[in-house]
N, C-alpha and C positions, 0 to 999 in steps of 0.2 A: 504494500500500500504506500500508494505517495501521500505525505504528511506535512500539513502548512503548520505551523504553531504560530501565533501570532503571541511574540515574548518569547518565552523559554529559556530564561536564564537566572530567573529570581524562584528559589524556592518549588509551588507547584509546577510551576514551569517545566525549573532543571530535569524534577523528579519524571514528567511527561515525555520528556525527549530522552533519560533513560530508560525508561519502558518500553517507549517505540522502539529504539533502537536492539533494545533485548527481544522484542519482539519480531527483528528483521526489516522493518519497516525503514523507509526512505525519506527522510525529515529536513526540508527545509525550515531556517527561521527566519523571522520577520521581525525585525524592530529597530531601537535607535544605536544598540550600538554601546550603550552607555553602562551598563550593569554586567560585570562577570564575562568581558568578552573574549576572554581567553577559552570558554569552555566550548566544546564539542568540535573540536578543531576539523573533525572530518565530517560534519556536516553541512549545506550550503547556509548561507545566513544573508539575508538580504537586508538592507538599509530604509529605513524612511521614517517617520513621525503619523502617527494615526494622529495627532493633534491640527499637524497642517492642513487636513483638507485632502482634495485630490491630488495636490500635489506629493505630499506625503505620502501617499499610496504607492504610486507610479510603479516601483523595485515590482508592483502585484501582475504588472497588464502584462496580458499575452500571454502569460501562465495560467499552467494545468496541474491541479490537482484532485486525489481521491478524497481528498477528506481536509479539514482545518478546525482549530483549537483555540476559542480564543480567550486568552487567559486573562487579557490587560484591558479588557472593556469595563469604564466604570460612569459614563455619559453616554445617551442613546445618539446624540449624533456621530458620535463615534462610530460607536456599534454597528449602526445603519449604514453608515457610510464604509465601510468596511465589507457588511455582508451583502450589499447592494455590490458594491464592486466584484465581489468572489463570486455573486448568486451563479454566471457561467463558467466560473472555473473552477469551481469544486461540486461534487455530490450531497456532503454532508458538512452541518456547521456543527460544531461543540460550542455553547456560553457558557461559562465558570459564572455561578452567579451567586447567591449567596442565603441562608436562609432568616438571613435580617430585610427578605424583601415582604415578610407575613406582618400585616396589618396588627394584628394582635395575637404574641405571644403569653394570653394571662393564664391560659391553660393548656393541659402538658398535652399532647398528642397531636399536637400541629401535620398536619398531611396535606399533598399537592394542593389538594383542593382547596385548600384555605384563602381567604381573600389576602389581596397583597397589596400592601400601603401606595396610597395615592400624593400627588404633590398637587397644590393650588396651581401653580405655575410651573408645567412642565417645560418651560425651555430653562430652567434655571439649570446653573451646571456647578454652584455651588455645593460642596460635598463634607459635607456635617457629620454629626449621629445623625441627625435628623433625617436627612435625605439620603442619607449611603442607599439605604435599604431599595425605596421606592423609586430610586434612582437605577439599582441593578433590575427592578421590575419591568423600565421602562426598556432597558438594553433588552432582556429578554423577549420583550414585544417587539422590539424594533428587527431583529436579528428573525423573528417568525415570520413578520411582516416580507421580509428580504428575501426569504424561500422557504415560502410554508410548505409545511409538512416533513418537512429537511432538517429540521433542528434537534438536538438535544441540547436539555438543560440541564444542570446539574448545578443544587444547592448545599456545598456544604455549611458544616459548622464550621467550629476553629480548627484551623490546620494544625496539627506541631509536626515536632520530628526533627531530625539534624534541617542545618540552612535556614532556621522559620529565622524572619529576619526582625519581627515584633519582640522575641523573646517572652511571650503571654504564656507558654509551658513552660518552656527553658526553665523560668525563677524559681519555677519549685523542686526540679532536683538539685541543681546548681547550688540554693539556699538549703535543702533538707544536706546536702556534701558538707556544706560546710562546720555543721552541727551547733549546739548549743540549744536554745530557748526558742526555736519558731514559734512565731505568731501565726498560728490559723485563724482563718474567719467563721463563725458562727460555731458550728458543730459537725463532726465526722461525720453524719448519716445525709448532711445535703448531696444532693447527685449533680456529677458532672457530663457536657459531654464533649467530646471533640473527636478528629481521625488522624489517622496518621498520615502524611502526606503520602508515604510511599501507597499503603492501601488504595489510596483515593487515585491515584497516578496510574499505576496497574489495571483498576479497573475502567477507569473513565478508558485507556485505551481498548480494552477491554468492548467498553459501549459502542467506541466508536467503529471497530473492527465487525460489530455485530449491523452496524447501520442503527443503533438504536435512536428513536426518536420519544420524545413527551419530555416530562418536565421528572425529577428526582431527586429526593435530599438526600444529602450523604453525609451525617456523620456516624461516633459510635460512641462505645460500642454497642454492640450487641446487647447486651442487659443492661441494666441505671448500674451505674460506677457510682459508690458512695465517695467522696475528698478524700475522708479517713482512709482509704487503700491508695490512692495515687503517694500519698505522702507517706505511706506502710511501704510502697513499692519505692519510692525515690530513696528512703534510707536501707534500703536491700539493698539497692543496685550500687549504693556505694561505700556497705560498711558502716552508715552512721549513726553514731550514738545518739543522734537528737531528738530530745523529745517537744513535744508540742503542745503550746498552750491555746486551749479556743476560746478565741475574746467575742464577747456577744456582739450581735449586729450593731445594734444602735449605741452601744460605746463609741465603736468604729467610724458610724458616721456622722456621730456629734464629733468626733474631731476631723472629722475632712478627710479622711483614707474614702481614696477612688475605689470604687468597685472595675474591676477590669483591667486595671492599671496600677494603680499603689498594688492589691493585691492581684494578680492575675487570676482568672477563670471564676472568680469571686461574682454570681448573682444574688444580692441581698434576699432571703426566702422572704424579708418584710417589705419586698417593693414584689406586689402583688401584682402587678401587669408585666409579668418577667417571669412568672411563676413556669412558661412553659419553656421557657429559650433553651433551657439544659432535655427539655423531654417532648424532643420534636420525633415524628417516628418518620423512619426511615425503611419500613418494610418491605417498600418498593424496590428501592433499591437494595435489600439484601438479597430479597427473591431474584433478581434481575443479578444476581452474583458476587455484588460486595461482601466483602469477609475481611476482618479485623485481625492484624496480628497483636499477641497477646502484650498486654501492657508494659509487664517487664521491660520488654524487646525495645517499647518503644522511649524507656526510661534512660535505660542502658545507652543507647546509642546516640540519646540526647544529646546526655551525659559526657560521652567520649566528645562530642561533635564539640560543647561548650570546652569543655577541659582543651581541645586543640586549638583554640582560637587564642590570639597575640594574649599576650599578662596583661592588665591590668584593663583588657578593654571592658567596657562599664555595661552590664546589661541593659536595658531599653525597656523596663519593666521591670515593677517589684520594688519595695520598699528599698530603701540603704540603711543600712546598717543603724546605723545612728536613728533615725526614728523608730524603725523597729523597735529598738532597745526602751526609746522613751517610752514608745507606746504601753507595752508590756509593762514598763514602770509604774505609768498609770492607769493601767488593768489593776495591777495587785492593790494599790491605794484604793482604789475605786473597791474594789470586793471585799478591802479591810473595812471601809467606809460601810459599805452594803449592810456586813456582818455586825460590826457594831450600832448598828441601828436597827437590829432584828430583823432585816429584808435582805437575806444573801438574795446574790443575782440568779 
């Protein structure tokens, strides 16, 4: 199969063009150039800016291919503009879309059918929380618009695994290696969820190699992951003695700690319109062949991935050290306080 990637150098990308390539398949890429270009050396890779317009296309016309992936759509005139150009040179389009495109996730079992968040002013191309989501909605319409009945979609959750360039997984084995006093958020029994990037790469080729078309959420895994095991498994994978203290929700956010960021994969169970974003079901695509490799694996390899990166480079996620510390300080005041006033927390 011939194979357009539109990207392929950042992350799901890379992960997509090692797949294909393990697969046999014949991978051209498409983009500016500017990210990781030293990789795939023996693949073609052509030049342009989806931002410019037609012009920026141009590296596309006159070309043929089986199939194309397009990883780096996050504006529908983009997208449009992109799949309206390919609609005669390829058979099949992949959108990486997202499943922050669901109007409301306040309850857990979110599925295709779900309605998907609208914007006032669809030409806007500013890109917020706000808009991320209903903004991938509208690429996904735009992209079916350009050749219907041609497309697959594909929503997942959070990526991790080696390369995730957010570091929203990374901080927790990373921080569980380094031991002492973790600060966990809420309680071990809240459920997490996310994929692995390699899983998600594999098979999205996988889709495309079948011609699969419709719309698909992809994360995992497979059952609710309670927190309490991701952080059971991250001090496995590297030996550490650390144990962890669970600071209540609303401590947390009386003092300003971000959900998602200050702590990673952290959805507050007290912001009840969020209640489902960790237990969206994805049984379509299991049925349809996604399969999870086991957590561990994907801890472990993190793990090694973070451990080989330059000394001192700073994660991009997750608390530092130094607040950590405070916070947890005034956790334990705060629960001496609690106790001495006959209302432990």
């Amino acid at each position: 199969m011939k194979l357009l990637i539109l990207g392929g150098t950042i992350f799901l990308g890379r992960y997509l063009v090692e797949a294909a390539l393990a697969a046999g398949h014949d991978v051209t890429l498409f983009n500016r150039g500017r990210h990781n270009p030293e990789l795939f050396g023996q693949v073609e890779k052509l030049r342009g800016d989806r931002e410019a317009g037609a012009e920026g296309l141009a590296a596309l016309r006159g070309r043929r291919w089986d199939a194309a992936i397009d990883t780096s759509g996050y504006v529908p005139r983009v997208v449009g503009a992109s799949a309206h150009l390919l609609a005669d040179a390829v058979e099949h389009y992949t959108f990486i879309s997202s499943i922050s495109v669901y109007a409301d996730l306040s309850q857990p079992g979110a599925d295709e059918e779900a309605p998907v968040g609208t914007l006032a002013d669809e030409a806007t191309e500013e890109i917020t929380g706000e808009t991320y989501g209903p903004l991938k909605a509208l690429c996904e319409r735009a992209a079916e618009q350009a050749m219907p009945g041609r497309v697959l979609v594909i929503r997942p959750g959070l990526i991790v695994g080696p390369h995730d360039p957010t570091d929203r997984f990374t901080y927790w084995p990373a921080r569980v290696a380094r031991g002492g006093e973790v600060l966990a958020p809420g309680r071990p029994e809240w459920v997490t969820q996310f994929i692995d990037v390699r899983d998600l790469a594999a098979w999205t080729i996988h889709m495309v190699q079948r011609r699969a078309t419709g719309v698909f959420n992809a994360t995992g895994p497979q059952e609710p992951l309670p927190f309490g095991e991701l952080l059971a498994s991250s001090a496995a994978a590297s030996g550490s003695s650390a144990t962890f203290t669970w600071v209540g929700e609303q401590f947390l956010l009386d003092r300003g700690v971000q959900p998602w960021s200050d702590l990673p994969l952290w959805i507050p169970e007290l912001d009840a319109s969020s209640a489902g974003f960790s237990r969206v079901n994805c049984r379509r695509a299991i049925d349809a062949g996604l399969t999870f490799r086991p957590l561990d694996q994907t801890v472990r390899d993190t793990l090694a991935w973070h451990r080989a990166r330059p000394e001192g480079e700073a994660l991009r996620a997750g608390l530092r050290a130094e607040r950590e510390a405070e916070l947890l300080r005034a956790w334990r005041e705060h629960l001496q306080q609690e106790t001495s006033n006959g209302t432990p927390e």
